[in-house]
N, C-alpha and C positions, 0 to 999 in steps of 0.2 A: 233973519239976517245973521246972528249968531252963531244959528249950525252952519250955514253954507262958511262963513268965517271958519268956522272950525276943520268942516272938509276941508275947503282949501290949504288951511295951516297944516292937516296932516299928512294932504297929497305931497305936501312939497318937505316935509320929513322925510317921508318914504324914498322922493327923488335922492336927499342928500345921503339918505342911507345907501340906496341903492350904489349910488355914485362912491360912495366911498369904500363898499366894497370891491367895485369896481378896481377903483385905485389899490388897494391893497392884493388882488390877484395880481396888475398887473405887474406890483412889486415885489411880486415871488418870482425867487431866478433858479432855473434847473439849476443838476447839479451839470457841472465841466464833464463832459465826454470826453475820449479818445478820439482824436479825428483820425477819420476812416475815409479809406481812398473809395469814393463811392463813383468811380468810372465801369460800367459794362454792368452787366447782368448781376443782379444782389444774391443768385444762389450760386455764382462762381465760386472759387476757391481762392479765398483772399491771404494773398502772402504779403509777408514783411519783405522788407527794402532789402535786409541779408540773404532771404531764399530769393530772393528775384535772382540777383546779380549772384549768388553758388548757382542756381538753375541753369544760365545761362553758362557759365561755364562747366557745367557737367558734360559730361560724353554721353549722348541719349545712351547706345546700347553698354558701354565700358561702366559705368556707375559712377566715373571719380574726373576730377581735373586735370588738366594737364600737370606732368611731373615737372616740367619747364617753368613752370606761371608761378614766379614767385614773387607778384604784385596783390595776391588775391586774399593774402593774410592780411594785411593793413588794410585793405581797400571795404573789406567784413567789419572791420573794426570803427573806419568810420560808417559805413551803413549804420552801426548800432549808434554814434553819437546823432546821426541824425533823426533815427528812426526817435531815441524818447526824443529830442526835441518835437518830433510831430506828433507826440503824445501830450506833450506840453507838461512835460521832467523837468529839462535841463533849456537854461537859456545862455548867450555869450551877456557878458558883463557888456554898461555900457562904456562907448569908447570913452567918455569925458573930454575935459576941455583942451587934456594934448592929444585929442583923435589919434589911442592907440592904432594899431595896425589890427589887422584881425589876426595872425598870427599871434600877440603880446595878452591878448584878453583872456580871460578867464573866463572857464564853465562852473556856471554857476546851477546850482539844484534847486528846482523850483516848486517841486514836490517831491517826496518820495511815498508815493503811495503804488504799492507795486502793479505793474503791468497787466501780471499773467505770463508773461514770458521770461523764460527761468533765464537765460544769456541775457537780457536788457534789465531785467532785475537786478542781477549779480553786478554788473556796471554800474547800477545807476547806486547800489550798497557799496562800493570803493570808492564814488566820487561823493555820497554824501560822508562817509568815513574821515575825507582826505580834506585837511586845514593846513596850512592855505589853500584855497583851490589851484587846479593848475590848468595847465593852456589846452588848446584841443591837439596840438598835433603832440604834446605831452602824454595824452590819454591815449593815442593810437600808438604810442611809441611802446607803453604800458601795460596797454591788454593784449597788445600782441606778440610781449614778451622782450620786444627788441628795444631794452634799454643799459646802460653799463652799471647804471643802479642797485646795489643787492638789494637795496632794502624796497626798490617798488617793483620787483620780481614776483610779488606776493599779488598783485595786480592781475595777471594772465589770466587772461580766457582761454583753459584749456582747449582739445578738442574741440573749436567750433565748427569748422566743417562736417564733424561727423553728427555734432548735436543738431546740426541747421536740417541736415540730412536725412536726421532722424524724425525731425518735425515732416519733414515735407514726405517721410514713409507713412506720416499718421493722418495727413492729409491725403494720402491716396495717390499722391503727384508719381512717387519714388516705388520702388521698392526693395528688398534686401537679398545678397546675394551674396556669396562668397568665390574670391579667386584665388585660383592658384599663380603666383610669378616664379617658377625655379625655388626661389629662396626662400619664400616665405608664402603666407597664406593674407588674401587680404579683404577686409571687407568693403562691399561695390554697393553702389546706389543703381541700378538701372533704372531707366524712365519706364513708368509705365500708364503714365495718362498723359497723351499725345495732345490730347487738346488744351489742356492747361500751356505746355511750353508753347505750342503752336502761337497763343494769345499771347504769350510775354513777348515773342518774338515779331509778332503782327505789330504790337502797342509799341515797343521801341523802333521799327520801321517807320511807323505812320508817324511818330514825334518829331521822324527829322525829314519825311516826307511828305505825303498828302495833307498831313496834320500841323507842318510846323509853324513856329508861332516865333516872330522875328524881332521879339523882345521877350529879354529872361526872367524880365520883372511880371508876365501876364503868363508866363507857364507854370504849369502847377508844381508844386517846390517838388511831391515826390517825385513825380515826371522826370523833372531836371536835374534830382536827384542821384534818378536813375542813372539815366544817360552819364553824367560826369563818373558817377563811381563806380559801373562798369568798364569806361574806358580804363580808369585810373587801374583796375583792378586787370587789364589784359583781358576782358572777356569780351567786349563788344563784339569785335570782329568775328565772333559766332554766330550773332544776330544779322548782319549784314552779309554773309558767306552765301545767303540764296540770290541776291540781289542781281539785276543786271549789271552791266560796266556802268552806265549812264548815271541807275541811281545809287549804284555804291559810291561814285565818284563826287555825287551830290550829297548824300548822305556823312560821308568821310567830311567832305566840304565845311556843312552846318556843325559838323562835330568840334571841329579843328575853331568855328569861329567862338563856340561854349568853352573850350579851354583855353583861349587867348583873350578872355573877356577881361576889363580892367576890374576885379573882383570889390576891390577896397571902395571903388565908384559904385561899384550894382549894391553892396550892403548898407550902404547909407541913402538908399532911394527908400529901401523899405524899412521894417521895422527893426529896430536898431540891435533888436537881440535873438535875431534871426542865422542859428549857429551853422547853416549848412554852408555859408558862403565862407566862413572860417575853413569847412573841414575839406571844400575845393581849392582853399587857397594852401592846404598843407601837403597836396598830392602834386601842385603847379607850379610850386617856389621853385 
């Protein structure tokens, strides 16, 4: 009687051991990822929210944007505040108990542990730099040079069309050329992998078409992302240019309802330091 006492007292050792290493794997926590748009095929060519919306504005055969679209400097600019917030960089302050505006809040840096990406690095190195922090349509005003400030002129993102440009030559999307204009000499991006824009232009189609989803709150932020800071940026209508009457005019439609959304209402359904609804509310005041 003894021993079987004993087995039994050690089977059941064994269980609490067991069980408590249990518990202790399953309170091991990875580390935080970058979140990755994991839509379409995982060996595509995965671009940032800034090559989307320059792609789309590129001239497939010319290499460059239009000389007219002078929406597309600022509209770059927020791409990149959005893009580290969905790295999980930068978050908006919360509104508190006089429920700032989303315009009045502050961006706040939530990591600075660098990206990888030399333009969202550089940003996110000025906004951890900068005390007090400042507002988001502040930071677009900033990095895109367009402020009366001398002293936050030091801010600018050089060259980003041509760096964004350059990334998307190293991914195969682009490639490099030089033209001649009369007066000067200039460097061109032609497209040369057809099926990559083909897919950005399919995926912003289907967003506002076969695919569209009739609350802003259940579409995926880069998605929606997309769609607003390409308008804001004068490029959509690139994407929409193959379209019939019926579904451009449908498409145009759903568009029109994403930029007249009551923003200050859609950012307090979710989570409250969710900066993209800030950087639509700075392109729609």
């Amino acid at each position: 009687m003894n021993r079987s006492d004993g087995l039994v007292q050690r089977r059941n050792i064994n269980r609490e051991t067991t069980g408590a290493s249990k518990e202790s794997h399953s309170e091991e926590k990875p580390f935080p990822r970058d979140e990755e748009n994991d839509d379409g095929d995982s060996k595509e060519t995965r671009l940032t929210l800034m090559e989307e919306v320059l792609l789309l504005g590129l001239k497939d055969k010319e290499g460059y944007t239009s000389f007219w679209n002078d929406c597309i400097s600022s509209g770059l600019r927020g791409c990149i505040l959005i893009e580290l917030s969905l790295r999980g960089r930068v978050e908006l302050e919360k509104a508190g108990m006089r429920r700032k505006s989303l315009l009045n809040r502050k961006v706040i840096v939530k990591s600075d542990t660098p990206t990888g990406d030399v333009l969202l690095d550089e940003a996110l190195k000025h906004m951890k730099d900068t005390d007090p922090p400042e507002t988001v349509q502040s930071w677009i005003e900033y990095l895109s040079g367009e402020t009366w400030n001398p002293l936050k002129l030091r801010f600018q993102l050089k060259n980003v069309r041509e760096r964004l440009a350059k990334n998307l030559v190293e991914k195969g999307v682009l490639t490099t050329e030089k033209q001649n204009f009369l007066l000067f000499d200039m460097t061109t991006h032609p497209l040369t992998d057809n099926v990559a824009k083909s897919r950005l232009v399919k995926k912003v189609q289907e967003a506002v078409l076969s695919k569209w989803v009739n609350d802003p709150q259940r579409m995926d932020k880069r998605l929606l992302s997309l769609l607003l800071l390409a308008h804001a940026s004068d490029v959509l209508e690139n994407a929409f240019a193959p379209l019939n009457d019926d579904d451009y005019e449908l498409a145009m439609k759903r568009i029109r309802e994403l930029v007249d959304l009551d923003l200050e209402a859609e950012s307090s359904k979710g989570s409250n330091g969710e900066i993209h609804w800030a950087v639509f509310a700075s392109f729609t005041k």
